[in-house]
N, C-alpha and C positions, 0 to 999 in steps of 0.2 A: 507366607510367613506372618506372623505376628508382630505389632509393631515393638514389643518389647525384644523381638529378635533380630526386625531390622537394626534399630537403635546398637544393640551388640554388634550388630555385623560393620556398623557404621564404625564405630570405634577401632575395631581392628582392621579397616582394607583403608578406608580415606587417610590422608598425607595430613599427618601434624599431630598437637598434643592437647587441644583444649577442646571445650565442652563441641556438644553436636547441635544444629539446629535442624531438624527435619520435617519438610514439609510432604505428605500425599498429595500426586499429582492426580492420580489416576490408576485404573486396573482394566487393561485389554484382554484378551481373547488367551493373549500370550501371555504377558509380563504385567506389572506391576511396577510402578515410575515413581519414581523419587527426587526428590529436590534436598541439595544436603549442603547445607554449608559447615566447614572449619577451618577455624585461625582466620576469618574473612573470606577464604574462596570456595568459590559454591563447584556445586560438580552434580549429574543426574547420576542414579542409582535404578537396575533396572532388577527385579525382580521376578522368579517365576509367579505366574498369578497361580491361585487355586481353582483347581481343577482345569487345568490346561491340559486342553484337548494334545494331540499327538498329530502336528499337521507337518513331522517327518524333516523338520528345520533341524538346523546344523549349529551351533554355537561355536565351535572350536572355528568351521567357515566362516562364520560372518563374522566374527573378530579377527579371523585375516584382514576380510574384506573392510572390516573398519580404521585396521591400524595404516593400511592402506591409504584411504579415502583418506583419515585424519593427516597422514602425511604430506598431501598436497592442497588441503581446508577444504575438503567437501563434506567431510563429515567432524563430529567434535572430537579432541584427542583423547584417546582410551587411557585408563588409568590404570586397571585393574580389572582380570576377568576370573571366574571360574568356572570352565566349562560344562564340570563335573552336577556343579549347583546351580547353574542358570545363573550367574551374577557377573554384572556387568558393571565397571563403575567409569564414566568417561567426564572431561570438561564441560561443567553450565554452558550453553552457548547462549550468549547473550542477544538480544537482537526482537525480531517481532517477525509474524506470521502475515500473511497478503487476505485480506479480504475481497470478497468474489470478485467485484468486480476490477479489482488489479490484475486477477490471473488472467483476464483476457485481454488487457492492454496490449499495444501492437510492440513497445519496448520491452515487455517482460515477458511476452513469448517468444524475443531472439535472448533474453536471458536465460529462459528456459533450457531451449534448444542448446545455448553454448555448456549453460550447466550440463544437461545429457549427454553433450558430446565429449566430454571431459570425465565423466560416469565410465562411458563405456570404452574411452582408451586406456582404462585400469589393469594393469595386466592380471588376469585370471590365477588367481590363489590355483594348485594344484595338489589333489586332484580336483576338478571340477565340480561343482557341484549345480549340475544340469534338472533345468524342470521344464518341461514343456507345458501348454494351457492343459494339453488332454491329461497330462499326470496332475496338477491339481484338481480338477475336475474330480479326479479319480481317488485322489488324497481326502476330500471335501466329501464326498459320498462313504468314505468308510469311516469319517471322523462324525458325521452323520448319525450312522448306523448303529454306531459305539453308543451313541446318545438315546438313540430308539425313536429317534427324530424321524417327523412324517417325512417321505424321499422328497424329492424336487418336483416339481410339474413338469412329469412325461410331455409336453409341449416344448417347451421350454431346454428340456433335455435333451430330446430329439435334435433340438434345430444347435442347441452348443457342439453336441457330438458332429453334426454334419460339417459344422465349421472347421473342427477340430481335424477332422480328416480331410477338408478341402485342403486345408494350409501348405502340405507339403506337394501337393498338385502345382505350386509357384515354386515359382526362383529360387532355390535357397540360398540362407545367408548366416555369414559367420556370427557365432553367438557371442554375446560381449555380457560384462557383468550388469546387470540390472539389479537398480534397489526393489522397484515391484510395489513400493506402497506409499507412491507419490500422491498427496494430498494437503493443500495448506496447512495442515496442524505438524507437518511434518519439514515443511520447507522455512530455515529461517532466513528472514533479512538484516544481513550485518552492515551496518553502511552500505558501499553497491555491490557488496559480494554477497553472495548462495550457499547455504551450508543447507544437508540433509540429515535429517534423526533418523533414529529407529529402521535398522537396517535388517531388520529381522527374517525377510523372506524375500535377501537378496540371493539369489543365484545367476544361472548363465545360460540365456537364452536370445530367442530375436531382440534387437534394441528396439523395434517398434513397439513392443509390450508394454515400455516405461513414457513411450509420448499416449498410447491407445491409455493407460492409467491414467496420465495426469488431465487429459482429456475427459476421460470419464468422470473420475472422481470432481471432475470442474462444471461437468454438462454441457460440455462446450458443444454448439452447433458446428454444421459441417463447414463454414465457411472457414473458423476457429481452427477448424481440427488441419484443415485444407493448410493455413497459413503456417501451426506450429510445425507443422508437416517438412515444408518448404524451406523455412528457417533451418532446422534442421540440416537437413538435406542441401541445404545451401544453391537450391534450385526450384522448380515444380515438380512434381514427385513424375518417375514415367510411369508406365500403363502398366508395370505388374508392383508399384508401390502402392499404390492408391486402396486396391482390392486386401493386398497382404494387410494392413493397415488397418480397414476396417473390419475386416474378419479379428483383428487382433482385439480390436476396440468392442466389440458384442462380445468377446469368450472372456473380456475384462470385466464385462460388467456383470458376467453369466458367473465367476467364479467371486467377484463382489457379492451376489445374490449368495451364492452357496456361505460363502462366508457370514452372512449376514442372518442366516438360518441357525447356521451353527452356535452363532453368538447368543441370539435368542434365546436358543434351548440351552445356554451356558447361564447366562446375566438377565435373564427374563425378565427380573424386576427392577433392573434398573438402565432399560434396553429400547425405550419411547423412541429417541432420536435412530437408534437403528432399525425401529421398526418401520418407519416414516423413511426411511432410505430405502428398507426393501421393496417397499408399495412401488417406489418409482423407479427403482431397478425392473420389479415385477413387468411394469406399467411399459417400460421404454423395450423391456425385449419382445414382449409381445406382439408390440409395433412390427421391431425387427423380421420375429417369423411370419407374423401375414405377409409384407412383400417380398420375404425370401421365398415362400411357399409359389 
């Protein structure tokens, strides 16, 4: 949209009668973000972005899943949706985001772990709305192709897909809601409670997806990953947690990558800081398949 058409849309969905103040926050892969105050209270506004690729998301879902979350403070309270037009209008959340070296604090990864475990006794909006790694994988390759984007490094492909099918060779485990795009610009701090934004490619899958995310998107070594693990788990993880785990955590950073292509070939010119992310996405799976191999 145009900003003389948010500004309209602004008027007619946000609560009250005087003028608009409307700040651009940002434009994602997906949406487009908004900061909107009226009559004094602020509220984000989410937009379709332009040229939003097709990565098979659910609106009508994830606005379950947020009036949900908003109901119990895990995410901000929904004001206003339109499923039809991708518009979302929920509560400013007030607060501030963790810089790096907070999210490996040994107090803020059992805050973590408590925030995740409160995520995933959500009871599941129905029907379902089920993703596995290999169906993004799979989504991310034709959202890809759409583009006429060079494919991914057959390397790198190969060893996602091997994971992808070892997975169900483990244990299996009940799938709980996961938000799926756990990253500090996403987690706020409100005094000493957790609120999460942007719920956009929550669905329901293993709960380890959203600790191997928040691990990724953090760089945490394995000592890190070992401890939020635990927290979690509310023990040491046993001998078919550890492996599910980190299969889960390389197919995160594998479909980071993918996403991070996609983006590219969407925002090219204004896409520096993700291109410098996929270099060490690139960089760290590589690692990965030489000692898998």
């Amino acid at each position: 949209m145009q900003l003389p058409e948010i500004e309209r849309l602004c008027h007619a969905i946000v609560p009250g009668s005087g003028s608009v103040d409307l700040t651009a926050l940002g434009a994602g892969l997906i949406s487009e973000t908004y900061r909107v105050v009226r009559d004094g209270v602020a509220y984000s506004l989410k937009v379709a972005a332009e040229h939003r690729p097709d990565l098979r998301l659910d609106l009508a879902w994830e606005v379950r899943v947020l009036e949900l979350a908003g109901s119990v403070g895990l995410a901000p309270r929904l004001v206003y949706f339109d499923p039809d037009n991708s518009v979302r209008l929920t509560r400013w959340a007030e607060g501030r985001s963790w810089v790096s070296h907070e999210a490996a604090a040994a107090a803020n990864l059992e805050k973590i772990a408590a925030l995740l475990r409160r995520v995933h006794d959500l009871a599941v909006p129905m029907p379902a709305r089920r993703v596995t790694p290999l169906q993004w994988i799979k989504i991310y390759d034709e959202a890809l192709s759409r583009r006429t984007a060079a494919p991914s490094d057959p390397v790198l492909r190969s060893a996602a897909l091997g994971r992808a099918e070892a997975l169900p060779e483990l244990p299996r485990v009940a799938g709980a809601v996961c938000h799926s795009d756990l990253h500090a610009m996403n987690l706020i701090q409100q005094d000493d409670s957790l609120i999460l934004l942007d719920w956009e490619y929550a669905h329901v899958t293993d709960p380890f997806w959203d600790l191997a995310g928040w691990c990724a998107n953090n760089d945490f070594g394995v000592e890190v990953q070992w401890s939020l693990l635990s927290h979690y788990l509310g023990n040491a993880p046993i001998s078919s947690q550890w492996p599910r785990f980190r299969l889960l955590l390389a197919l995160y950073d594998y479909v980071c990558l993918l996403w991070s292509e996609l983006y590219l070939s969407v925002r090219c010119a204004e896409a520096n800081g993700v291109a410098e992310r996929a270099r060490l996405l690139d960089a760290r799976l590589r690692v990965a398949a030489h000692y898998a191999a």
